[in-house]
C-alpha positions in Angstrom: 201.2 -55.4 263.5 200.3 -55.6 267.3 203.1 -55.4 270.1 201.2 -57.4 271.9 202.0 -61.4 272.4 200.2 -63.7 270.5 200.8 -66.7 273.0 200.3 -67.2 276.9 203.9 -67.7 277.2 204.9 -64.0 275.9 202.2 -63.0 278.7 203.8 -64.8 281.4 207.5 -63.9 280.4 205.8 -60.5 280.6 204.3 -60.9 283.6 207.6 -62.3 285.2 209.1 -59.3 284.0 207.1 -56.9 285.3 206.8 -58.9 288.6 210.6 -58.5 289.0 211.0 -55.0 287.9 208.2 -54.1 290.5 210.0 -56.2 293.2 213.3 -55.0 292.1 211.9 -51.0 292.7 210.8 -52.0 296.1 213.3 -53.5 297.5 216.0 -50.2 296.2 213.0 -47.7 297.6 213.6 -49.9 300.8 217.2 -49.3 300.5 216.9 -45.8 300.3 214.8 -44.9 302.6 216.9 -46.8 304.9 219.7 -44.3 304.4 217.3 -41.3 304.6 216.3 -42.8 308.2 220.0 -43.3 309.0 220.6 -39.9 308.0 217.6 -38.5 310.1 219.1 -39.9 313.0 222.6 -38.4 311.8 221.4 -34.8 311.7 219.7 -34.9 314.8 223.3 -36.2 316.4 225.1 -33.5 314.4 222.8 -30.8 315.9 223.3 -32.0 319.6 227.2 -31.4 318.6 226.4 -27.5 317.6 224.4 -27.1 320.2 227.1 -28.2 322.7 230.0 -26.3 320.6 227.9 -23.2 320.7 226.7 -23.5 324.3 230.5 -23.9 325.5 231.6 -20.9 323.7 229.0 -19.1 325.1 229.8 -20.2 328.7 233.2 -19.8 328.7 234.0 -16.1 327.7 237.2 -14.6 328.8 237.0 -11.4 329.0 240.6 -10.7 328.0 241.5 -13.6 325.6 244.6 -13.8 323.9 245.0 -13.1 320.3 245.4 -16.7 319.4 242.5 -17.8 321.6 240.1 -15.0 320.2 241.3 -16.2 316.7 240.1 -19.5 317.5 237.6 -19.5 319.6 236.0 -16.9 316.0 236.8 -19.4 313.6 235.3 -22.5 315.6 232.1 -20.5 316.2 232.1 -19.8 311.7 232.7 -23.2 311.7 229.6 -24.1 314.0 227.6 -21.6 311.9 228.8 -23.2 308.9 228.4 -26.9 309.4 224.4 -26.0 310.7 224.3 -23.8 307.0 225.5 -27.1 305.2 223.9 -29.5 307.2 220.5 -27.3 306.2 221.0 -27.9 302.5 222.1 -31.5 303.3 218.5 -32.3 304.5 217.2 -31.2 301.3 218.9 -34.1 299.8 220.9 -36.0 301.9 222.0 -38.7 299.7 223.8 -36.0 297.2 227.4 -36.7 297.5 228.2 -33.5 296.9 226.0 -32.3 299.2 227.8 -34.8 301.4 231.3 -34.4 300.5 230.7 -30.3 301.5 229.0 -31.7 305.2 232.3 -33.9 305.8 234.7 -30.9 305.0 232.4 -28.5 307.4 232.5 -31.2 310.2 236.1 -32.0 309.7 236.6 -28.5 310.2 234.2 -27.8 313.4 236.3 -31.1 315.2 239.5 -29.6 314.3 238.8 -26.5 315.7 237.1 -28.1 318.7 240.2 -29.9 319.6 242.7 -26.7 318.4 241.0 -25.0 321.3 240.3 -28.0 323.8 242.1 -30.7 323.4 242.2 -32.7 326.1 238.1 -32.6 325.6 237.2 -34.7 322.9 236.7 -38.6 322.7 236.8 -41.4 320.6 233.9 -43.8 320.3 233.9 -47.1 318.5 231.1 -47.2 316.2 229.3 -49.5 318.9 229.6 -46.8 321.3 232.6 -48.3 323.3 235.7 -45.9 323.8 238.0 -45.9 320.9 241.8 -45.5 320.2 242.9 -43.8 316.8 244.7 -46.0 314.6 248.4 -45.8 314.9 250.6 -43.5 312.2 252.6 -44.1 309.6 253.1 -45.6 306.1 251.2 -48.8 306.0 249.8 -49.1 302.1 246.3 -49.3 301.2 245.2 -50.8 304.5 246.7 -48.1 306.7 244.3 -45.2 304.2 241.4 -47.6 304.9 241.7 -47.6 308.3 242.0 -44.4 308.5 238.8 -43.7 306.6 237.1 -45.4 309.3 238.5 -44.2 311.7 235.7 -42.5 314.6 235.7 -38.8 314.9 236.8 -37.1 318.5 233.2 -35.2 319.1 232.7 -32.3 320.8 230.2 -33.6 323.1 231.4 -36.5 325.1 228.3 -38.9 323.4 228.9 -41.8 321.5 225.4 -40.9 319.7 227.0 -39.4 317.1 229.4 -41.5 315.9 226.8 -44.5 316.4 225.0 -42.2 314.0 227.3 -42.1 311.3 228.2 -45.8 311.2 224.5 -46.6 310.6 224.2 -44.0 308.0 227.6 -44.9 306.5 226.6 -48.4 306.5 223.1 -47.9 305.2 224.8 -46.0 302.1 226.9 -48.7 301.1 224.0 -51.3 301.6 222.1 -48.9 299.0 224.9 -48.1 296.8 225.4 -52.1 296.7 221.8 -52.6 296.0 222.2 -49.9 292.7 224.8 -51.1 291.7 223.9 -55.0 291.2 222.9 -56.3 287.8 220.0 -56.1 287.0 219.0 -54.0 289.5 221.1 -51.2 288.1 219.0 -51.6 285.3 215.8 -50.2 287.4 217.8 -48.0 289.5 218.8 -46.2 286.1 215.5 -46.0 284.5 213.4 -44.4 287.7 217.2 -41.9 288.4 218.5 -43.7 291.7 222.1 -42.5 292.0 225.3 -43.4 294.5 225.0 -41.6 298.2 228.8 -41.1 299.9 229.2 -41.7 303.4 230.0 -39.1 306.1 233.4 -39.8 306.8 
């Protein structure tokens, strides 16, 4: 018995098929690399942020610095190595959200010690690169977390490049995790292994 169709309409429904699945793969390879662009640009941002980090530690030596200080100013230079450690494996496969989820804890840590030491030198950018305002405190339900999730990072170096960086990626991943997700696209993204990214929040 053959597998093959014995009419020109199983050909064509096969053709259709295949027309779609092929279209369907392009347009989530599109998708992807779209993110992997977006996160290109990302890393580069990130680096200029060690770089600056690192380069203000090194111009700014005390020579008798407190215990505090010398505390901090230690862990905020492990957190720059750190973050550049992470953000090497993150390149590997930037779109693992693991591999993601361990890059936003490393930056998280790197601003917080930024601002623990300086903190009258770190500013907020909208994600359009105009100055930025963090949203206000308190217990405001579901909208409040949400906000806060998007809210912009305070970076290190007074650039807007960075956070202009993130929103692309962030908004490329949830164009791509959209695309994935949609039926029947999920279908194709599950036969050739494309899985959900996470955002650098």
């Amino acid at each position: 018995m053959s597998l093959l169709p014995d009419s020109p309409w199983g050909w064509i429904a096969i053709a259709v098929l295949v027309f779609w699945f092929v279209g369907a793969y392009n347009r989530l390879v599109r998708l992807r690399s779209a993110a992997l662009q977006a996160y290109a640009n990302l890393d580069a941002a990130l680096v200029r942020q060690i770089d600056f980090v690192q380069a203000h530690l090194a111009e700014t030596r005390d020579p008798a610095p407190t215990r505090e200080d010398a505390a901090a100013i230690a862990s905020l230079r492990a957190a720059s190595d750190q973050l550049a450690t992470l953000m090497g494996v993150t390149r590997l496969r930037p779109l693992d959200p693991t591999n993601m989820a361990a890059l936003t804890t490393a930056l998280q840590v790197l601003v917080t010690g930024w601002q623990r030491l300086y903190p009258d030198a770190s500013l907020l950018f909208d994600a359009d690169g105009s100055l930025s305002r963090p949203a206000p405190l308190g217990d405001q339900g579901p909208e409040m977390l949400t906000a806060v999730a998007a809210m912009p990072i305070a970076w290190p170096e007074p650039s807007a490049a960075a956070e202009i960086a993130r929103s692309h990626f962030n908004v490329a991943v949830v164009h791509y995790n959209a695309g994935i997700a949609q039926f029947p696209a999920a279908l194709v993204a599950w036969l050739v292994r494309l899985h959900r990214a996470a955002p650098l929040l």
